[in-house]
Structures are given as structure tokens and as C-alpha cells.
N, CA and C atoms as a LAMMPS dump frame, in Angstrom:
ITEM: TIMESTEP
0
ITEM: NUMBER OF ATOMS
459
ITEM: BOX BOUNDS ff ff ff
-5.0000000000000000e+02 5.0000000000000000e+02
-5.0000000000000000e+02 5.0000000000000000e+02
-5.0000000000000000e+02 5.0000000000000000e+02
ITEM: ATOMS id mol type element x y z
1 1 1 N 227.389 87.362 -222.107
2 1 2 C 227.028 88.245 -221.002
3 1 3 C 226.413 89.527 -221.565
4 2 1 N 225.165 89.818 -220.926
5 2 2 C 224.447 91.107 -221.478
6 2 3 C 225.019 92.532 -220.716
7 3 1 N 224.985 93.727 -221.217
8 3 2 C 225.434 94.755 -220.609
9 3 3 C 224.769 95.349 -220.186
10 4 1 N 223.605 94.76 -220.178
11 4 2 C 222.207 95.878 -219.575
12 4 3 C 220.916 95.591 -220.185
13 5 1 N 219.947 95.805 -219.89
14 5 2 C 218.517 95.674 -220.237
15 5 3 C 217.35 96.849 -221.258
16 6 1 N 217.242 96.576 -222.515
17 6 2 C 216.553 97.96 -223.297
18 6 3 C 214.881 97.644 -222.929
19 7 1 N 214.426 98.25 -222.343
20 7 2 C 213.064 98.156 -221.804
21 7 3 C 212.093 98.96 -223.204
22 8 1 N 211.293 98.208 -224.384
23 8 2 C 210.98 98.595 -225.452
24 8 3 C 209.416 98.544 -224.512
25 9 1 N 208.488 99.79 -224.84
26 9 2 C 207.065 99.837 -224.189
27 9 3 C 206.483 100.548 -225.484
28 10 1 N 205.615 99.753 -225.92
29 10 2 C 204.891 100.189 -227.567
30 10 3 C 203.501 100.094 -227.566
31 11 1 N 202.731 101.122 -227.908
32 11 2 C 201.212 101.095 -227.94
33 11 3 C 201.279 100.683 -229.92
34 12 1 N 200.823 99.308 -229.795
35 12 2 C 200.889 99.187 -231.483
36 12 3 C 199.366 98.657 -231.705
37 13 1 N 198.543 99.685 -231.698
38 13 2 C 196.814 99.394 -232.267
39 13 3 C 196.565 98.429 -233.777
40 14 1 N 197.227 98.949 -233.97
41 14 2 C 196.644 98.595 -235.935
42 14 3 C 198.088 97.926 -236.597
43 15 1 N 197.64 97.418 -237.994
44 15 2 C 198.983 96.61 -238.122
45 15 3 C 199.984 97.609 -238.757
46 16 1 N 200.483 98.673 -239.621
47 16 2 C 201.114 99.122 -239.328
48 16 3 C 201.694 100.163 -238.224
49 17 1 N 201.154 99.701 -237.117
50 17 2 C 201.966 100.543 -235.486
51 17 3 C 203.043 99.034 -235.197
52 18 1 N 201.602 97.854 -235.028
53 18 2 C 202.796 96.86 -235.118
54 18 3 C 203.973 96.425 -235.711
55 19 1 N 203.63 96.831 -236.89
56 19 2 C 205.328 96.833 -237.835
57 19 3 C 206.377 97.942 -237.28
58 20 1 N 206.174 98.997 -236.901
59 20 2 C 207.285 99.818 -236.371
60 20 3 C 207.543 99.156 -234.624
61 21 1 N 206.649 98.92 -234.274
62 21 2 C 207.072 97.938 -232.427
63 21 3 C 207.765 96.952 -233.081
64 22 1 N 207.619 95.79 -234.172
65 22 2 C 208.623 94.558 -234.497
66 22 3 C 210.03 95.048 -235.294
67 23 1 N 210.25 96.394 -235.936
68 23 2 C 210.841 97.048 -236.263
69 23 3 C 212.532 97.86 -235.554
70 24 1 N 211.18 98.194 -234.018
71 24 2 C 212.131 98.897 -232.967
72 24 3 C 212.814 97.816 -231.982
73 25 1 N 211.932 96.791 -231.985
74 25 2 C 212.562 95.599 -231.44
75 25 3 C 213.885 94.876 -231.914
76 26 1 N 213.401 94.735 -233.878
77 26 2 C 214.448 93.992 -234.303
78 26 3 C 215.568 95.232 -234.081
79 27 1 N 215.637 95.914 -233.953
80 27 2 C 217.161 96.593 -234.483
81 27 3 C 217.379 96.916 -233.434
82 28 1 N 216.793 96.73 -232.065
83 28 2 C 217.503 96.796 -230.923
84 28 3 C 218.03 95.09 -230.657
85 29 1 N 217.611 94.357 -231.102
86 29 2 C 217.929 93.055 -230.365
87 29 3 C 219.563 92.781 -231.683
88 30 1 N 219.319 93.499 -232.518
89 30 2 C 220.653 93.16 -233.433
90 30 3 C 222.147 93.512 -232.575
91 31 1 N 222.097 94.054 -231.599
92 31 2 C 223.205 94.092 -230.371
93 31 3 C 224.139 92.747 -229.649
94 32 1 N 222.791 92.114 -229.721
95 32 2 C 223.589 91.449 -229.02
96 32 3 C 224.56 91.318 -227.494
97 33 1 N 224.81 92.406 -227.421
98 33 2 C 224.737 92.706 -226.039
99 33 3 C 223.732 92.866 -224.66
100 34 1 N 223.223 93.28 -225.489
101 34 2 C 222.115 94.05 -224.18
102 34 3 C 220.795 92.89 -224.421
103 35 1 N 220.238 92.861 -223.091
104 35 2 C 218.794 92.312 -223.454
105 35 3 C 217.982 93.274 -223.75
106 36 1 N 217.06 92.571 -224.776
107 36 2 C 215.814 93.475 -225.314
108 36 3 C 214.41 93.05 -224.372
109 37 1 N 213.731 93.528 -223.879
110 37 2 C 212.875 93.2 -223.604
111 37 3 C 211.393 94.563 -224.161
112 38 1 N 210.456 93.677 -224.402
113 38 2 C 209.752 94.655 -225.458
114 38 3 C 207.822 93.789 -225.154
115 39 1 N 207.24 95.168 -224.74
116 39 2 C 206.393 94.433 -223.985
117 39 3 C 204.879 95.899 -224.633
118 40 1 N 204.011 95.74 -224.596
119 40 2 C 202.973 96.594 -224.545
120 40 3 C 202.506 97.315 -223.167
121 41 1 N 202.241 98.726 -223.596
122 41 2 C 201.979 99.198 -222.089
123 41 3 C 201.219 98.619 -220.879
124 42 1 N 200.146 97.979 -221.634
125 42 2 C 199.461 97.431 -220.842
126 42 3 C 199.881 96 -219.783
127 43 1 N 201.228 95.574 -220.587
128 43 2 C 202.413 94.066 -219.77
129 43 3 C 203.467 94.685 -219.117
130 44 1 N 203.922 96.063 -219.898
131 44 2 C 204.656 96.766 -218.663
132 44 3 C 204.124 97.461 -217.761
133 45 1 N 205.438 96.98 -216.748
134 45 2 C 204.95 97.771 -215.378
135 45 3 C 206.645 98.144 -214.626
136 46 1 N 206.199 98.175 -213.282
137 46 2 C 207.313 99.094 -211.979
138 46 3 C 208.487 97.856 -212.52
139 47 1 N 208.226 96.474 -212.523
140 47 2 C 209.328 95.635 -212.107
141 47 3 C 210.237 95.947 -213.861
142 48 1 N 209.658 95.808 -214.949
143 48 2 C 210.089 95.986 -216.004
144 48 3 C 211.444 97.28 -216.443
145 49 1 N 210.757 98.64 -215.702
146 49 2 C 211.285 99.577 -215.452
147 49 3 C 212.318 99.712 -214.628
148 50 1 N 212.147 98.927 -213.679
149 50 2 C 213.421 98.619 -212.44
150 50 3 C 214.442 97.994 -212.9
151 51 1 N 213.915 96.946 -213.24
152 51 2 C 215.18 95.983 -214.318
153 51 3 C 215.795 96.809 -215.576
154 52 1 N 215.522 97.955 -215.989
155 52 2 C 216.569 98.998 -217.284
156 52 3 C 216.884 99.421 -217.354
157 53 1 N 217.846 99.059 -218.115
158 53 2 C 219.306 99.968 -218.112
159 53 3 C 219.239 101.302 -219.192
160 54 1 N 217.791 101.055 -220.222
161 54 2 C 217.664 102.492 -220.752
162 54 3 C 215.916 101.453 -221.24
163 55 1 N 215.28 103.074 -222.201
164 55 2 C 213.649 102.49 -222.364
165 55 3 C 213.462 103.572 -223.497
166 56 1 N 213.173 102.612 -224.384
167 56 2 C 212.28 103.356 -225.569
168 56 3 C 210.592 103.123 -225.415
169 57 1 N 209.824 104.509 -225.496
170 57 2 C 208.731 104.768 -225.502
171 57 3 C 208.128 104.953 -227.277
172 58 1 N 206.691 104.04 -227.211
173 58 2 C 206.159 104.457 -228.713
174 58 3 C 204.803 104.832 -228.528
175 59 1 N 204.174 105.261 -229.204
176 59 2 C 202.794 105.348 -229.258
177 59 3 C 202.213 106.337 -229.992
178 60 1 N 200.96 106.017 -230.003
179 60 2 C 200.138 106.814 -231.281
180 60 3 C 200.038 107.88 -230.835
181 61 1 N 199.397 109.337 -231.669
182 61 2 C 198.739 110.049 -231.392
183 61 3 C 197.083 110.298 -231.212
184 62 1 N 196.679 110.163 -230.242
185 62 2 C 195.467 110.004 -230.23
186 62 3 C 194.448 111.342 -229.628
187 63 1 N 193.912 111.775 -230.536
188 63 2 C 193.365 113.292 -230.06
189 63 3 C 194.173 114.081 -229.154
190 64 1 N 195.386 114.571 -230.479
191 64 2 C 196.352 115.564 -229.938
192 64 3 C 197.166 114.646 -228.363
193 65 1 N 197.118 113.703 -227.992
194 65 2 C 197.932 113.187 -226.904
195 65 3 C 198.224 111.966 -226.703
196 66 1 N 198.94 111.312 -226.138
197 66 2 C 199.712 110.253 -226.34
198 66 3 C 198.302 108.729 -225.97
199 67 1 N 199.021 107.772 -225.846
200 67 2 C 197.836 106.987 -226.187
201 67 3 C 197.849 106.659 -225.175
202 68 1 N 196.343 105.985 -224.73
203 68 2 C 195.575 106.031 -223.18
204 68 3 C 196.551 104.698 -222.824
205 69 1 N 197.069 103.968 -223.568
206 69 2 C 197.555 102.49 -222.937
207 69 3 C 199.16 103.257 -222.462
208 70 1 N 199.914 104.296 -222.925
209 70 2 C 200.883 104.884 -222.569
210 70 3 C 200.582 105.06 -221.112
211 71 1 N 199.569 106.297 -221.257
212 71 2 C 199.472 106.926 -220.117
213 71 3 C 199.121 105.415 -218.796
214 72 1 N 198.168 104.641 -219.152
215 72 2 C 198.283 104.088 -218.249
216 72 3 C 199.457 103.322 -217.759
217 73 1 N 200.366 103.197 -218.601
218 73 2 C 201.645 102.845 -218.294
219 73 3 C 202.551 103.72 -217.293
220 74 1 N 202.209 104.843 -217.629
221 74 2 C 202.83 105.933 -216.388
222 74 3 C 202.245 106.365 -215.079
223 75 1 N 200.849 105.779 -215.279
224 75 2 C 199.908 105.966 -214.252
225 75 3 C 200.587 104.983 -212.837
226 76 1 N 200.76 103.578 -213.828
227 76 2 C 200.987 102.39 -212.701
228 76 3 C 202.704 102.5 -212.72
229 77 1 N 203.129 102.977 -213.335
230 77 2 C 204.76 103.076 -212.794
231 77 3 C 205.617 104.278 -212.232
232 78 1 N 205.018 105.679 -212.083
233 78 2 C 205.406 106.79 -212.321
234 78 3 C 205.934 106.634 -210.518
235 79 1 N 205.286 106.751 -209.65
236 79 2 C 205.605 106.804 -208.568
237 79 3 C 206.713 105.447 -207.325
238 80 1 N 206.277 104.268 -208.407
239 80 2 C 207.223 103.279 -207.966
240 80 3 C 208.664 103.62 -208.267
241 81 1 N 209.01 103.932 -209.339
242 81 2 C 210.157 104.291 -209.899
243 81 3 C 210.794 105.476 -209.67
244 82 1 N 209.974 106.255 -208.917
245 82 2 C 211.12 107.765 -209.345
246 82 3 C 212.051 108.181 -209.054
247 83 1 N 212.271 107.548 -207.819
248 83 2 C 213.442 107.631 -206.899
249 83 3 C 214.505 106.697 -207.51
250 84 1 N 214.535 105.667 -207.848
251 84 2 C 215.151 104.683 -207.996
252 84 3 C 216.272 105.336 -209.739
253 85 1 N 214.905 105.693 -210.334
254 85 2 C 215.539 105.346 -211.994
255 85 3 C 215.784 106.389 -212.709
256 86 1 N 215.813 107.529 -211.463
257 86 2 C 216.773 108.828 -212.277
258 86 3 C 217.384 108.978 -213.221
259 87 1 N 217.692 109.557 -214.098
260 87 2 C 219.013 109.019 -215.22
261 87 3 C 218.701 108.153 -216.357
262 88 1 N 217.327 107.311 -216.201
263 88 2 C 217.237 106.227 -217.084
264 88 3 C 217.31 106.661 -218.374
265 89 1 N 218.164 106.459 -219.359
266 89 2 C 218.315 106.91 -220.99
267 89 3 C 217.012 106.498 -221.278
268 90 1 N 216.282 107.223 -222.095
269 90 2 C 214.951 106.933 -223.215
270 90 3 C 215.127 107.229 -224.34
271 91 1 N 214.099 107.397 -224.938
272 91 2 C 213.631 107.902 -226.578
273 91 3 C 212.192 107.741 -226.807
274 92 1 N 211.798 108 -227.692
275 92 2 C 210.267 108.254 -227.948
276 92 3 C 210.328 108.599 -229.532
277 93 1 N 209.134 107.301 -229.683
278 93 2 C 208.527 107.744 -231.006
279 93 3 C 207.72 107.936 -230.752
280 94 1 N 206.422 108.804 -232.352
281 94 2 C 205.29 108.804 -232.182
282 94 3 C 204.943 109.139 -233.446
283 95 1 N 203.642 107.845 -233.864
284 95 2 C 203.124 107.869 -234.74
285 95 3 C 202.069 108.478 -235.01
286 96 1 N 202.103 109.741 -235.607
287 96 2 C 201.239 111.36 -235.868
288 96 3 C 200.516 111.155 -236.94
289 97 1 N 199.256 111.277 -237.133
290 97 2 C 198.248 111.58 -237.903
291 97 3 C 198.582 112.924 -238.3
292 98 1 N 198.954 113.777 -237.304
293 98 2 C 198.849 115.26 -237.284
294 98 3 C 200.117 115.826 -237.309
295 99 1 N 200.406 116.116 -236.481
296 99 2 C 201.809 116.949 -236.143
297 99 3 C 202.532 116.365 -234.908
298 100 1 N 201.691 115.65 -233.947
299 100 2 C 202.239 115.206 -232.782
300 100 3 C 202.567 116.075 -231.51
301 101 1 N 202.556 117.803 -231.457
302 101 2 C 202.714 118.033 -230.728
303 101 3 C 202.727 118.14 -229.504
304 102 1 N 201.175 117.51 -229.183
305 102 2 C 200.414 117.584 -228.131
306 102 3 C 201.182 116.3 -227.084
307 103 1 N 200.958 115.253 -228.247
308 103 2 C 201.523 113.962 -228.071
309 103 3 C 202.985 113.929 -227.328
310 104 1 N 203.975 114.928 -227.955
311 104 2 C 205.259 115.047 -227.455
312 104 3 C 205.209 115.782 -226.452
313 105 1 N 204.346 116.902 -225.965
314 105 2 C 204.519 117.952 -224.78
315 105 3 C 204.304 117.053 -223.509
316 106 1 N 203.21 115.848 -223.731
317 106 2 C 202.567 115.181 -222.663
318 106 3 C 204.098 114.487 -222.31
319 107 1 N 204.565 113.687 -223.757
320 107 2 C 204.871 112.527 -222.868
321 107 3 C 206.674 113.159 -222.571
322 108 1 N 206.812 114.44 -223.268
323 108 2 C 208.034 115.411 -222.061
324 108 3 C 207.924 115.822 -220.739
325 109 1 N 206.727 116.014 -220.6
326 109 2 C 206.321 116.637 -218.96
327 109 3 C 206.84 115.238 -218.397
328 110 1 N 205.613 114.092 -218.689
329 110 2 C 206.19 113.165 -217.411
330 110 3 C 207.429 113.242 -217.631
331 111 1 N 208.582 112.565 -218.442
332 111 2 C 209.407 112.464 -218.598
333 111 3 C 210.689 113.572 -218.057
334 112 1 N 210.056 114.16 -218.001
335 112 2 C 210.714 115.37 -216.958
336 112 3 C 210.474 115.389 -215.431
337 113 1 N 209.544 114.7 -215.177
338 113 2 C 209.169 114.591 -213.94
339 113 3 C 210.135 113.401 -213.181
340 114 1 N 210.14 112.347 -213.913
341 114 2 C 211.05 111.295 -213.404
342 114 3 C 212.275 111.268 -213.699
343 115 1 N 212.77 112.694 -214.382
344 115 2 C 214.011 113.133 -214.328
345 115 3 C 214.978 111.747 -215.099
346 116 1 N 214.692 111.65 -216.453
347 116 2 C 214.997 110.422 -217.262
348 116 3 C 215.77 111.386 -218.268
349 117 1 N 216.66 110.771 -218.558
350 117 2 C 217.562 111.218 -220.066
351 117 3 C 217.785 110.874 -221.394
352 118 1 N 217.337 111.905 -222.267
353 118 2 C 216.73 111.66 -223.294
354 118 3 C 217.951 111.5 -224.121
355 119 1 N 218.038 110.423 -224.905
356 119 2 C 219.42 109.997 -225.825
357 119 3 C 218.942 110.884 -226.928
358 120 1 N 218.104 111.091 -227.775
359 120 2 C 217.607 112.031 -228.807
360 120 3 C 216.27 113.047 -228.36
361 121 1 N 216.022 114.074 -229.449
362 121 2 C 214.916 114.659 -229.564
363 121 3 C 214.037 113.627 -229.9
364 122 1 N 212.633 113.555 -229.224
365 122 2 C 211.341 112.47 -229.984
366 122 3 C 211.655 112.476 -231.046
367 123 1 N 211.211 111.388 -231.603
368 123 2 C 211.057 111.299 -233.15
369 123 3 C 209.288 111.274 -233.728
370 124 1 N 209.071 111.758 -234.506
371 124 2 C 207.813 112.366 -234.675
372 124 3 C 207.558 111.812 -236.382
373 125 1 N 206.48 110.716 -236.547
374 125 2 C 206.438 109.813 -237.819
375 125 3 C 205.036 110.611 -238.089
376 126 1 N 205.234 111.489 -238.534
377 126 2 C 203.675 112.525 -239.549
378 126 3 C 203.557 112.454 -240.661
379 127 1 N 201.522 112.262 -240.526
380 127 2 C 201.147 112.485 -241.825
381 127 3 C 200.722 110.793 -242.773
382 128 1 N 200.808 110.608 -243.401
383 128 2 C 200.374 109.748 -244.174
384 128 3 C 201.472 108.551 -243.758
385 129 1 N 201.473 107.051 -244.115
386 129 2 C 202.149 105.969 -243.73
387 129 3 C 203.356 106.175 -244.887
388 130 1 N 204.328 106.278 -244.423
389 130 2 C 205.412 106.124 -245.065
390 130 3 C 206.659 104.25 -244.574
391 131 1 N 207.206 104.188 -246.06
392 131 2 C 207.372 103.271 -245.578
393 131 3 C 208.661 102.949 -244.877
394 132 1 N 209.653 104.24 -244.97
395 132 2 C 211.005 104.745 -244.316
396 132 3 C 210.465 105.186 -242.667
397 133 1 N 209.459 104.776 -242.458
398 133 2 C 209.132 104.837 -240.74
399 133 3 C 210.071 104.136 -240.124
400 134 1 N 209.394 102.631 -240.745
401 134 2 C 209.629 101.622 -240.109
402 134 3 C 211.855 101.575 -239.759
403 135 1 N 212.458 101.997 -241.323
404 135 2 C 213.814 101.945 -241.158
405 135 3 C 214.185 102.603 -240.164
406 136 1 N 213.281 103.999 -239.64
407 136 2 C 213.749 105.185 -238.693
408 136 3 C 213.851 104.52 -237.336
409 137 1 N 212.449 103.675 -237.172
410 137 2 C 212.705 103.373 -235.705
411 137 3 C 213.498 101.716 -235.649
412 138 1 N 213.626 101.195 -236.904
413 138 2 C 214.791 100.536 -236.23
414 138 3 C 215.929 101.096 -235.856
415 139 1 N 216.54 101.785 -236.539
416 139 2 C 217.661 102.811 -236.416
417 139 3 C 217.396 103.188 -234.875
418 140 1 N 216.567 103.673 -234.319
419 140 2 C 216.518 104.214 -233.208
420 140 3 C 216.541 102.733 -232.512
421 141 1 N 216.131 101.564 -232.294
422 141 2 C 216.532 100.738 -231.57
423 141 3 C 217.721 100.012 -231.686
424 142 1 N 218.964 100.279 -232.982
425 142 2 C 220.201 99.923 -232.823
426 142 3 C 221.02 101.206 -232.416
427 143 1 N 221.197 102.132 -232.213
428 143 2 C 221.85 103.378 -231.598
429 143 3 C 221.683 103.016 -229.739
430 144 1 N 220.122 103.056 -229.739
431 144 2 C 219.826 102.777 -228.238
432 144 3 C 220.83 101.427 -227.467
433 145 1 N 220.695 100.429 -228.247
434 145 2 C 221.098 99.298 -227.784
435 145 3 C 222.444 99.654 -227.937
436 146 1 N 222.623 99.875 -228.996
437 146 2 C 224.363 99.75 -229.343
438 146 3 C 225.078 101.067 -228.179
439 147 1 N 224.471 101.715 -227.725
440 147 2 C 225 102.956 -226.73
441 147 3 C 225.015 102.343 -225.559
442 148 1 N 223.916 101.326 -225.539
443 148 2 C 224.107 100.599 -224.027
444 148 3 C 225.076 99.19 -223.544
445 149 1 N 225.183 99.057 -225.238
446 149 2 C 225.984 98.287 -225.089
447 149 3 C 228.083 98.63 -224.884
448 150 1 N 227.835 100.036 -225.354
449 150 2 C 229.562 100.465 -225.558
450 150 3 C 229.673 100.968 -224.158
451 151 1 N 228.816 101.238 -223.077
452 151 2 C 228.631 101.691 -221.783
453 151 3 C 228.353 103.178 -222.329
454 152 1 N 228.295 104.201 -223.225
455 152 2 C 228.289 105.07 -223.12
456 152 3 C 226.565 105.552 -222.904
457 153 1 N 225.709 105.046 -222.38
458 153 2 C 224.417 105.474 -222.436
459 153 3 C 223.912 105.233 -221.322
């Protein structure tokens, strides 16, 4: 029996973005409890979001702001959901060329807007490819899962 649903939404362009999305996946699905479900912005949508019990957000930085397949992800779900998914635990990575700031202010506003609760500060992967990324955001998908799985999240 699952304890809830981790709604994983990842803009992964190039192959190392994809290694941190198969990354944040595996170490959320190491639970065992919870279902993982882990989809690209462009496959998620309202029903995905409805069905979770918490949601990790990823995506690049793309000229200082989050990536257009994100945003369109909030475009087509922002208003179906808001009422409904108050409260929803998140997290957010973001893979920074730069500093990410821009990237993190955007995707705090919405995220403030739909009044969602943030289990950590973003996590912010800057600067050149390191290869302790990839360990960071699994880590962030076994905390997530494993919080949803102890009920405390």
C-alpha cells in the first residue's frame, strides 16, 4: 500500500539534465512507499497535480529564468489547481549556468501564489557540471519521499 503520490516534473534538455531527472527519480522511488510518478513538463498537467501528495520541480536556467517547458507547465495547471492543492509540499532544483537567481525568484512567486509548501530552500546546481549534482538531487528525492512516506510531509 502506497502512502501518497511524489509528483517528479523535470525540464531535462541535454544528457546531463537527464541524469539528475533519472537521479531525482531513482532516490525518490527507493521508498517504497509512496508512488513516484515522474513525467516532463510538457506530460504534466492539472490531473497529475491533483493526484499529489507532494511535487518536486527541476529545470534549467535559461536566460536568467526558469525553463519555457516549466513555465508552460504552470501556465496549463496554475489555475486548475489552486484551490484544491494548497499545502502541496515541493522542492526545486535548478540547474545554473549562472547563479540561478532569476530562475529561483520566478519559480518562488508562482509558488507562492498557489500557496504550496516548501520542504527545503531551492537547491541551486552552479557553474560548471559537477558530478556530486547528481548525489544532491537524489538525496532530495529520498528525504521528499521518505517524509511522505513517515506522514510527516
Amino acid at each position: 500500500m502506497t502512502r501518497g503520490r511524489l509528483l517528479i516534473v523535470v525540464h531535462a534538455p541535454s544528457p546531463n539534465t537527464r541524469r539528475l531527472f533519472d537521479a531525482v527519480a531513482a532516490g525518490a522511488s527507493g521508498s517504497g512507499g509512496v508512488e513516484v510518478v515522474a513525467r516532463s513538463p510538457f506530460e504534466a498537467g492539472p490531473d497529475d497535480v491533483m493526484a499529489a501528495s507532494g511535487i518536486i520541480l527541476g529545470t534549467t536556467e535559461n536566460l536568467g529564468y526558469m525553463s519555457g517547458a516549466l513555465k508552460d507547465f504552470f501556465d496549463r495547471t496554475y489555475y486548475a489547481v489552486l484551490e484544491e492543492k494548497q499545502g502541496l509540499p515541493c522542492a526545486l532544483y535548478i540547474r545554473a549556468g549562472h547563479d540561478g537567481t532569476g530562475t529561483r525568484r520566478a519559480v518562488e512567486s508562482i509558488v507562492t501564489g498557489l500557496r504550496w509548501n516548501w520542504v527545503q530552500d531551492p537547491m541551486v546546481l552552479r557553474g560548471d557540471w559537477q558530478d556530486d549534482f547528481e548525489q544532491q538531487v537524489e538525496e532530495l528525492g529520498m528525504y521528499l519521499a521518505a517524509g511522505l512516506d513517515a506522514g510527516v510531509l
